[in-house]
N, C-alpha and C positions, 0 to 999 in steps of 0.2 A: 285900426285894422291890423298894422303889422304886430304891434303889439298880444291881439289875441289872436294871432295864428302862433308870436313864440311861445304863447302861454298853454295852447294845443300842443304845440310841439313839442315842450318840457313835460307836459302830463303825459303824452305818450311814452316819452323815453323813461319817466319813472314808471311807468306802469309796466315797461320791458325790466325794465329793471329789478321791480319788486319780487320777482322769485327769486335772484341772485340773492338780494337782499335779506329774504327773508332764509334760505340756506345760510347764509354766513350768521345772522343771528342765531338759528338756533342752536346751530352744526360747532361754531367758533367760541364766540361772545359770551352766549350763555354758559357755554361749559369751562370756559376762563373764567366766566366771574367766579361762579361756583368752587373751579379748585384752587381758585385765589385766597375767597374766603375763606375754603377750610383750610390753604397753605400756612394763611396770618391767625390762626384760630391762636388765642393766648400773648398777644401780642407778637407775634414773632418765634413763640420759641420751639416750634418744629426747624426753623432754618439753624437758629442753634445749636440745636440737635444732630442736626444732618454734618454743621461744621464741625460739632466736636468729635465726630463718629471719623477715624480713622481709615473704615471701608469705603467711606463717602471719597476721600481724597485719593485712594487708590483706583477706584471708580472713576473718576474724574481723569485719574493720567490713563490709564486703558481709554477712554474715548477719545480722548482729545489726541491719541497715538495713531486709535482707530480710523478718528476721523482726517487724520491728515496722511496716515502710508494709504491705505486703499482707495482715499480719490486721487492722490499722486499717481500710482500705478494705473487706475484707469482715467486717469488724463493721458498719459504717456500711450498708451495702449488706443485709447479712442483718438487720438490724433491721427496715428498711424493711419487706424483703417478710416477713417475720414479722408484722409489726404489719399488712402489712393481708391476712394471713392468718387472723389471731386474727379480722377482725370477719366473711369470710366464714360462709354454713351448712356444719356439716361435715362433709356428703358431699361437696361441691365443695372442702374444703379439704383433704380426705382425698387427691382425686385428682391438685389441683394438688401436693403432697407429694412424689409417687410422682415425678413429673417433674424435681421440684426436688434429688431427692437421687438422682435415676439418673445425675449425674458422677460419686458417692461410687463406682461400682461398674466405673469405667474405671481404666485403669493409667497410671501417669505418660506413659510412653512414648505413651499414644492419643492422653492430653490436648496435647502438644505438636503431633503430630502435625496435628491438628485445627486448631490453632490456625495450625499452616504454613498447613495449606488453606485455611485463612477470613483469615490477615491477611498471608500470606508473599505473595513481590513478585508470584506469580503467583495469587494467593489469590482467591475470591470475590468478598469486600468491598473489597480491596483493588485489583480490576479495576473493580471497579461507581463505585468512586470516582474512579478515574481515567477511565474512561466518562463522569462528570458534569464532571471536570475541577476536579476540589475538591480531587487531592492528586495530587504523582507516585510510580508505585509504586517505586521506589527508597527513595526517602526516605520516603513510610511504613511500610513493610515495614520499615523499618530499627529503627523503637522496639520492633521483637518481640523482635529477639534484643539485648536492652539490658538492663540490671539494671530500669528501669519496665517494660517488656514481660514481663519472667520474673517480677515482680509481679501484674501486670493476668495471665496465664497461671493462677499460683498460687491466685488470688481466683477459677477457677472451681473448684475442689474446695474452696476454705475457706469459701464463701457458704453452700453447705448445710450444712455443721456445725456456724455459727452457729446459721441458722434452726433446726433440728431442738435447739439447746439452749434456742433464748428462748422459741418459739413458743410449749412448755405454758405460761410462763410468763405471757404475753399474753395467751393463751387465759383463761386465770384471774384477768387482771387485769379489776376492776371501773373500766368506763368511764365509771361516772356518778359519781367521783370528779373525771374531767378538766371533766365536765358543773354539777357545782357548782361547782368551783373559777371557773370560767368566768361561771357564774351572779354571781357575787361580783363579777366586775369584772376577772380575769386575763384575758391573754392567753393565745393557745392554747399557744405556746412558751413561757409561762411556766409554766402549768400541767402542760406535758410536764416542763421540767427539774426542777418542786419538786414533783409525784408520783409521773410512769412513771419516769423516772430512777433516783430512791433507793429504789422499791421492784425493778426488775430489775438494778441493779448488781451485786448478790452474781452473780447467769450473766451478766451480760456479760464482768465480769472472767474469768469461769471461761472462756467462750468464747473470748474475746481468749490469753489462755495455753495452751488449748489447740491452735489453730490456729496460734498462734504456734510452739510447739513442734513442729510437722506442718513449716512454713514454715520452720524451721530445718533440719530432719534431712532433708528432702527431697531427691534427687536426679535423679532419672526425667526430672523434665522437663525442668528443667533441663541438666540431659546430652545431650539432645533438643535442644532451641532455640539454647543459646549454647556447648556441647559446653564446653572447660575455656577460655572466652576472657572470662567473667564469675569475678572471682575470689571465690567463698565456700567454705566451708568442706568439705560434703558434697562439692565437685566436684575440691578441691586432696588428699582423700582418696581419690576414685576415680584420679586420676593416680598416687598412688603406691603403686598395687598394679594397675595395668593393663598391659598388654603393657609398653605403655613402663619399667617401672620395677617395682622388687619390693623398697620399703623398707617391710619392713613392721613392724619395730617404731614406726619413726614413722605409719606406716597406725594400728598400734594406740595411740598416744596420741593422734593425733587423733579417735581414735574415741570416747575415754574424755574427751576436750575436748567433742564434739557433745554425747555423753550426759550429760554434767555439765551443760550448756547447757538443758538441754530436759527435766533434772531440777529443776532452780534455777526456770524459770520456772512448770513446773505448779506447783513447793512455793510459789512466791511467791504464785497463784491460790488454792491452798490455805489459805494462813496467812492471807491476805485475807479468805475467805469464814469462816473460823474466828474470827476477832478480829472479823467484823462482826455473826457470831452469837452472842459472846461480850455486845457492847456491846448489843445490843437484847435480852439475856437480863437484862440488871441493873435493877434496881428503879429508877424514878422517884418521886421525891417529888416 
């Protein structure tokens, strides 16, 4: 009898299961298989191709520069307003929330857009400044569409994804640990790096790889601000399968280049927080 109720029970949980399922097959899987196969079309020699291609490896340091200055500055930046999110009441920190992650729900394509209007040569900011006479807009306008500016662009949808990963963590950290420490004779920035520190490391690194990861495969905006004149990876992809061009076996190893990219960094985040769950699992004597 118990036997065929687990055997009810596992049919129902696959049957909840089976839309997931059947999204990730068709959404995932099949379109991996597909541009796997047309990646390896010729035994290999789109990858190659792609190595011997000198844009390919410039492409290559622009994201991998991309992807580590702009999740650096929005870890640094979402920490901030995390930490002093945790010490507000939290009806007020419920609301400020709501504001803080309403970028998450714009499209690449806004976000640029937006940032034309507030920093481009005819921008808001970039008139109001030139109104005080503190910058000309030529030349400030100019760091937007720069590899720093599709940085600082990127850091408004990667700031809330931080904060939304540290914040429970904040929330729950006990701040009269930094209040003794202190009591003792620490400094306050001491007392940060040798308690908040190593106790939210396991999510920052997680945070840091995954916006990293976002910060790599991203193209929207960057498409938008610096169209293919910044060279990284997602945008030397979009070139060769657009009007202009239609190689697309090499479309598809560089595609299978991104996703290895941005699979290697989440598992890095992953093996981190595993092995540091690991080493605080072990017995001290």
């Amino acid at each position: 009898m118990a036997s065929k109720r687990d055997i009810i029970r596992r049919g129902r949980l696959a049957l909840m299961a089976a839309p997931g399922g059947l999204v990730i097959l068709l959404f995932f899987v099949v379109p991996l298989a597909v541009v796997s196969g047309e990646a390896f079309t010729g035994g290999g020699k789109a990858f190659a191709a792609i190595f011997a291609d000198p844009i390919f490896w410039r492409g290559l340091g622009g994201t991998l520069v991309l992807g580590l200055t702009a999740p650096a500055f929005s870890l640094l930046v979402g920490f901030c307003v995390a930490w002093h999110l945790s010490a507000l009441p939290e009806n007020l920190r419920t609301n400020l929330l709501f504001w803080i992650s309403l970028p998450l729900t714009f499209s690449g394509l806004i976000v640029a857009y937006g940032f034309i209007l507030a920093f481009g040569r005819a921008g808001f900011i970039t008139l109001s400044l030139a109104g005080l006479g503190v910058a000309d807009p030529a030349t400030f306008s100019g760091f937007l569409y720069s590899p720093v500016g599709l940085a600082f662009a990127y850091s408004y949808y990667l700031i809330p994804r931080v904060v939304l990963i540290l914040l429970p963590v904040l929330v729950n950290f006990d701040r009269d640990q930094i209040k003794a420490a202190q009591s003792l004779g620490a400094t306050h920035f001491r007392s940060m790096m040798d308690i908040l520190i190593p106790q939210i490391m396991p999510s920052a690194v997680s945070a840091f790889c995954l916006v990293s990861a976002v910060a790599i495969g991203a193209y929207g905006t960057a498409l938008a601000l610096v169209g293919t004149q910044v060279n990284i990876l997602p945008l030397i992809l979009y070139s060769r399968i657009s009007d202009s061009g239609a190689d697309f076996p090499s479309a598809a190893a560089l595609s299978v280049v991104l996703l290895t990219l941005c699979t290697v960094v989440l598992a890095a985040g992953e093996m981190y927080i595993l092995r540091r769950e690991r080493h605080e699992a072990l017995p001290r004597f």
